[in-house]
Every structure is written in C-alpha cells, then in structure tokens.
C-alpha positions as CSV (number, residue, x, y, z in Angstrom):
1,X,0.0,0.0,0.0
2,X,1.6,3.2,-0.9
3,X,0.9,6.8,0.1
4,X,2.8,10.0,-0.8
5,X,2.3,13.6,0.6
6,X,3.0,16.6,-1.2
7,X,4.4,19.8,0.9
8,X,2.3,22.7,-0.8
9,X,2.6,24.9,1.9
10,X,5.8,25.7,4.3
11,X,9.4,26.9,3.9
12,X,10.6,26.7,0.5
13,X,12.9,24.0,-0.4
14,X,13.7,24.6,-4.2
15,X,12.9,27.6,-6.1
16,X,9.3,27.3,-7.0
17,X,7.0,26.8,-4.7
18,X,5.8,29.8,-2.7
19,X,7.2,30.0,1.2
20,X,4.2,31.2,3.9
21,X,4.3,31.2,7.4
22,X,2.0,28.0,7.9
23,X,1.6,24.3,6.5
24,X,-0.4,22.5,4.0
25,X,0.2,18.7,3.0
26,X,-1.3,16.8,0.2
27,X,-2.2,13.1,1.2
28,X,-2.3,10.5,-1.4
29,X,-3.4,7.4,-1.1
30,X,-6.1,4.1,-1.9
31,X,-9.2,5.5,-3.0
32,X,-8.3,8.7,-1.2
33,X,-6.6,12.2,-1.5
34,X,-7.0,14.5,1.2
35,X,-5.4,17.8,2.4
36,X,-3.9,18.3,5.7
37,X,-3.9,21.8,7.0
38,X,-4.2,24.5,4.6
39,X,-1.8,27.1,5.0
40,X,-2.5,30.8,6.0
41,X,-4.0,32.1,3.0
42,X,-6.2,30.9,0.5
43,X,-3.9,32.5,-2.4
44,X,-1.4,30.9,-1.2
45,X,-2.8,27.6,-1.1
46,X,-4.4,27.8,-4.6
47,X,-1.0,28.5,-6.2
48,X,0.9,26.0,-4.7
49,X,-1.6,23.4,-5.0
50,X,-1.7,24.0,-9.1
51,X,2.2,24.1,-9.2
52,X,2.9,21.1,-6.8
53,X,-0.4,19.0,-6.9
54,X,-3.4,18.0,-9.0
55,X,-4.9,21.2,-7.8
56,X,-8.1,21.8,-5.1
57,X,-10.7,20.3,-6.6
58,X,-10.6,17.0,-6.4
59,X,-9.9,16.5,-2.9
60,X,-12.1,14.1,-1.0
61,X,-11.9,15.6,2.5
62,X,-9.7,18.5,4.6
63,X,-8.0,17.1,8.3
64,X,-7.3,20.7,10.2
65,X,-4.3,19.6,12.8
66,X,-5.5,22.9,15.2
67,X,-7.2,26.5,15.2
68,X,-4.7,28.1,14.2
69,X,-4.8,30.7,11.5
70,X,-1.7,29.7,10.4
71,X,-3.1,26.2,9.7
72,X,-6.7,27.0,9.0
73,X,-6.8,30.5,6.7
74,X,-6.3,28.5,3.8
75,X,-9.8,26.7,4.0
76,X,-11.1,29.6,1.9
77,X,-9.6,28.6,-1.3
78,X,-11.6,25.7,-1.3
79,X,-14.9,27.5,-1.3
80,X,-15.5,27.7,-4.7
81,X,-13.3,25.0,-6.2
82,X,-14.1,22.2,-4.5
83,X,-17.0,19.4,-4.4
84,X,-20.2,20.3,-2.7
85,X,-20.2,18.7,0.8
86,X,-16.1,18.7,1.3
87,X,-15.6,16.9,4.0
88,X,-14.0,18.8,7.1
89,X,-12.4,17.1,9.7
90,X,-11.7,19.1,12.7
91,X,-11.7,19.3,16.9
92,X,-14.9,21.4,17.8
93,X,-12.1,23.5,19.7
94,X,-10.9,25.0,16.9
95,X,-12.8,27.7,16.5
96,X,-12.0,29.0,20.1
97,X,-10.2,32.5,20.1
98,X,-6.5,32.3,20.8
99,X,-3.6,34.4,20.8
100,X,0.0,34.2,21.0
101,X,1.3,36.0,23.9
102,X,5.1,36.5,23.8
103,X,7.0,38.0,26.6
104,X,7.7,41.9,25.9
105,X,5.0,42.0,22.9
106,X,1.4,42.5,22.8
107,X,-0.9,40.0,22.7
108,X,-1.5,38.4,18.8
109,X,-4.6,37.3,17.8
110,X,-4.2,33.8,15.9
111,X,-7.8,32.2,15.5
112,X,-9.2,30.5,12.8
113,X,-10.5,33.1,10.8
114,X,-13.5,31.1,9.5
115,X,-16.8,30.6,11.7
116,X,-18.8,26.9,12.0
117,X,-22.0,28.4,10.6
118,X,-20.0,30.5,7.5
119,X,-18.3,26.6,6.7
120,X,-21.6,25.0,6.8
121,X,-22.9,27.7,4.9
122,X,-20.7,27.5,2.3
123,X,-21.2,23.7,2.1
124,X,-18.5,22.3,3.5
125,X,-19.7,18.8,6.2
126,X,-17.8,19.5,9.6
127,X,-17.4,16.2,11.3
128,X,-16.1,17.1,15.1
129,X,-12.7,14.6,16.0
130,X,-13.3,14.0,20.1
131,X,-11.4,10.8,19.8
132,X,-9.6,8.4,17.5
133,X,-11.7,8.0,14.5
134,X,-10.4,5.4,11.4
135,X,-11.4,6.9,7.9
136,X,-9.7,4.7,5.6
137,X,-7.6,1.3,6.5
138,X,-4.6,3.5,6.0
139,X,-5.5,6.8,7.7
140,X,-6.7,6.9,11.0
141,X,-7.1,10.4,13.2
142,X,-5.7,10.3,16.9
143,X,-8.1,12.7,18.2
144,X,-7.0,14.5,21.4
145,X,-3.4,13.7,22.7
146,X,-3.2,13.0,26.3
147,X,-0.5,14.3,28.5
148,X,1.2,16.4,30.8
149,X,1.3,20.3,29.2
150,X,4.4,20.3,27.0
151,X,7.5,23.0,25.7
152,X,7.7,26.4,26.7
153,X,4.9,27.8,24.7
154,X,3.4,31.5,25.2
155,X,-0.4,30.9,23.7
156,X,-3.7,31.7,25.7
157,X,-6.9,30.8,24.3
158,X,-10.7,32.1,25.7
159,X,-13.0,29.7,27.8
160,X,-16.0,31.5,28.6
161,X,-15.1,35.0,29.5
162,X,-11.6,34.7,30.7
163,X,-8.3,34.0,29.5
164,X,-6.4,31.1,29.8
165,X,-3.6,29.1,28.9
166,X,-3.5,27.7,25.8
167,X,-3.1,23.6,26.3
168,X,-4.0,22.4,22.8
169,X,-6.8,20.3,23.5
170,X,-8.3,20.8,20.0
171,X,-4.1,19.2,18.4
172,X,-4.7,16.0,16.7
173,X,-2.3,14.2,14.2
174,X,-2.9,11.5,11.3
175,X,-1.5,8.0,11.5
176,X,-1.3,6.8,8.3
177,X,0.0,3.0,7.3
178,X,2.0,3.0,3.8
179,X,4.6,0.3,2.6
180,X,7.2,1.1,5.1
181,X,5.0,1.0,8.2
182,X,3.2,3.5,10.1
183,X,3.6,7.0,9.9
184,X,3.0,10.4,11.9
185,X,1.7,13.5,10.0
186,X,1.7,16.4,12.9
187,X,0.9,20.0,12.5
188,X,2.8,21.7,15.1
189,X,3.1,19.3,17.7
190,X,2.5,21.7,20.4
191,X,1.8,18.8,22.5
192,X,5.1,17.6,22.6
193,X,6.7,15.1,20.8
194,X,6.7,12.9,23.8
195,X,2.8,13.0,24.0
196,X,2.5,12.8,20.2
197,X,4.7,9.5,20.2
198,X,3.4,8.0,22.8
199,X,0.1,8.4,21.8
200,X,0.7,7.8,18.2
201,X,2.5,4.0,19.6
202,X,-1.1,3.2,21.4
203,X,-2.7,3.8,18.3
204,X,-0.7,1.9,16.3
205,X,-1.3,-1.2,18.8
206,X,2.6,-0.8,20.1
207,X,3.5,-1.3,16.3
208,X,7.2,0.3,15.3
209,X,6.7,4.3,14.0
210,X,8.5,4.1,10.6
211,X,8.2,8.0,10.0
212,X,7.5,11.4,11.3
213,X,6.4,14.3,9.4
214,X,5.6,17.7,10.3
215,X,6.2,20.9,12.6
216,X,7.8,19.8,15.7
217,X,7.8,23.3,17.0
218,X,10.8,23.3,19.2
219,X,11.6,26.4,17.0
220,X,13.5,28.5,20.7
221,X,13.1,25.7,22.9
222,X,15.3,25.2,25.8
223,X,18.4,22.8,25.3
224,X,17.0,20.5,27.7
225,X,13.6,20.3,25.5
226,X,15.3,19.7,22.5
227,X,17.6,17.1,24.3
228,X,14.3,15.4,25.3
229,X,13.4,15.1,21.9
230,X,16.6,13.5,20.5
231,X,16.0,11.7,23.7
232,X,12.4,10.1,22.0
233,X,14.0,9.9,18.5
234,X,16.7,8.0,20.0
235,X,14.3,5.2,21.6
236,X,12.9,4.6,17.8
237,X,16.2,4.2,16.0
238,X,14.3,3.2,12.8
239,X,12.2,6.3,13.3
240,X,12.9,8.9,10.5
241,X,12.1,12.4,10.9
242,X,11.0,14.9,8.1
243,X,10.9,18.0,10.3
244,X,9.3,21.4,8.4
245,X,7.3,24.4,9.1
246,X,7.8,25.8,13.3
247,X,10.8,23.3,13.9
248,X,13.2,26.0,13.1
249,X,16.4,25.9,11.1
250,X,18.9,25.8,13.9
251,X,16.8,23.1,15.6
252,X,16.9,21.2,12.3
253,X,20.6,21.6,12.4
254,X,20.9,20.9,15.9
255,X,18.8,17.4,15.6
256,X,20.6,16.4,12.4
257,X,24.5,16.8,14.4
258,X,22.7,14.2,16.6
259,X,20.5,12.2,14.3
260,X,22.5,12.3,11.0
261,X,20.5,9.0,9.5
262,X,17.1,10.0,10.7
263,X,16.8,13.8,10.6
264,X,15.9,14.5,6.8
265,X,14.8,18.5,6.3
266,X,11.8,19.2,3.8
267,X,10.0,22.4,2.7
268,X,7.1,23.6,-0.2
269,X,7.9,21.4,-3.3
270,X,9.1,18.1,-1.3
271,X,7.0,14.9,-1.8
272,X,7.4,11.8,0.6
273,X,6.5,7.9,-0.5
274,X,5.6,5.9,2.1
C-alpha cells in the first residue's frame, strides 16, 4: 500500500514553490486524497496546489491539525473550487479565540479566521474529532493527545469569559500505514513530541513508527527540551524524521548533528513515499 504527501505549503525548499508562514500537506493514497492543514491564506494555497499538486478540486476531504490561522486560513480557497459537501475534519475547539502571547510583545490574535455556521454555509460537512476516528484502512485520526502540558509555549486561548492558557486540547495528528510502516503526519506538535509518540504507539497497537512528518515546533526551545526530543528519536532508532514548518532551522541543524540517519529536512515542493 503506498501513500505520498506533497508539501504545498511551508518553507521553501527549491525555487518554486511559494514559502508562507503555515503548512499544507497533500495526502495520497487508496481510494483517497486528502489535504492536511491548509496554510494561512487561500492565495497561497491555490497557487501552490496548481504548481505542486493536482490542484483543489478533487480533494475528497480537509483534516485541520488545530485552530490556528496559520493552519486553518487556507480553507477559503476551497470554497468555490471544490466538491459540494467537502468533507472537514476538525476538533470542535478549533474555533475557540487564541492568541499568542510572547513576553515583551502584545498579545497576537491567531484564530481560525473562519466561523462553524459561515463553513456549513458554504457547504463544507464538519465532522467534530473527540477521539480516534479510522477513515480509511490507512488513515486513521488520533483525536485529542493526552498528557502532561508540553514545551515552553506562550499561547492563551478564551473559555468563557476569561483567558487562559492555551493547552491544545483541539491538536490532533494523522497515522497513516504506507509500505514502510506506520507514519505520523503532525501539525505543530505543540503537545510535545513525547505526548504525540506515545500516543501515536497506542494507536498503532505498540506497532514500530517508521516516519514522522511535520512541525515539531521546538523552534526556541530550551536545550533541555530539545535534548528530550533527541531523547524520543533516539528510543525509535528506525524512526525517521521529516521535520518542516515551526521546527526552526537551527533546531533542524541541531537534531541532524545528533541524528544524522534520521533527521531529513523538507519544505514547499518536497514529496514523501511511504
């Protein structure tokens, strides 16, 4: 069984696809194409999906990884190009406000700039992820990852009518199963890559985790979180990571010094068989 994603969205890594502050990844597989994450902006998305991909408007379903914007802005190219009743998979938290709130600076407003009745309104079927839900044989969603609160992060999101901090209960990742074994397809991983791999392993019924690809977002983490992580990378030794997006260059560099046969850097324009 074979599955390949497509990077349309993320830092560049060859000349000619467009670079954006976000992710977008183009899943491929049996019977199935589906787009995880969808960048920041819908022009964005739209021209990298017609350079990179078969385009927008055959996709069979959307998997948002969190709320977002950077994640979720995209959604708006696929308003008027795709199938009616696009399926949208997506925690119900979501659509919460949020901001980032970085020591010395203002706070940023980072929602999902999209609201549940202007989706449904548009056509678009929103099917909420509270736990693990199998949509193909070969894709399966983790729904919320357990866990002690992870990283260093500076986010707060609303509840109510008070502020709080922001502990990701709306992250999920993909598990998808191609030829080489089971693989991890994370947004940001603001859970932690602890978390994420622990809960990905449960999923995948204590079965090895051939791959992981995605934002790791240890982009300014301390040197004892990024030791943890080559700590957790270490434990899988036939593990390999395809870190983009938040992960940060230095941290890519950093990991690689460590990892030299597992750490393997992609951007916009990379494509990944499984």
């Amino acid at each position: 069984m074979s599955v390949e994603l497509t990077i349309l969205v993320d830092g560049p890594s060859d000349a000619t696809a467009p670079a954006e502050q976000g992710l977008a990844i183009l899943v491929r597989g049996p019977g199935r194409t589906m787009l995880f994450d969808c960048g920041a902006s819908a022009e964005s998305l739209a021209s990298s999906a017609a350079q990179l991909g078969p385009g927008i408007s055959g996709l069979d379903g959307v998997i948002l990884s969190h709320g977002h914007s950077s994640h979720t802005g995209g959604l708006a190219a696929l308003a008027s190009s795709r199938p009616e009743g696009t399926e949208v998979y997506v925690h119900q938290g979501a659509f919460r406000r949020r901001w980032a709130d970085k020591p010395g600076s203002s706070l940023q407003e980072i929602s999902c700039p999209h609201a549940v009745d202007t989706l449904a309104r548009a056509g678009f079927r929103l099917h909420w992820v509270g736990e693990p839900q199998r949509i193909e044989d070969w894709l399966i969603l983790s729904g919320p990852i357990g866990g002690p609160p992870a990283g260093e992060e500076h986010y707060v999101v609303r509840k109510g009518e008070e502020l709080v901090v922001d502990n990701f209960e709306d992250e999920i990742f993909v598990l998808l199963r191609g030829q080489g074994g089971w693989v991890v397809l994370t947004g940001c991983c603001h859970r932690g890559l602890r978390n994420t791999l622990r809960c990905a392993r449960f999923l995948a019924h204590e079965e090895p985790i051939a791959a992981m690809v995605g934002g790791l977002h240890l982009d300014h983490a301390s040197r004892e979180c990024l030791d943890d992580a080559i700590e957790q990378i270490r434990q899988a030794p036939g593990m390999m990571i395809y870190p983009c997006y938040c992960t940060g260059q230095d941290v890519v560099e950093y990991l690689q010094a460590h990892l030299p046969q597992q750490v393997h850097p992609v951007g916009a324009g990379s494509k990944i068989s499984l």
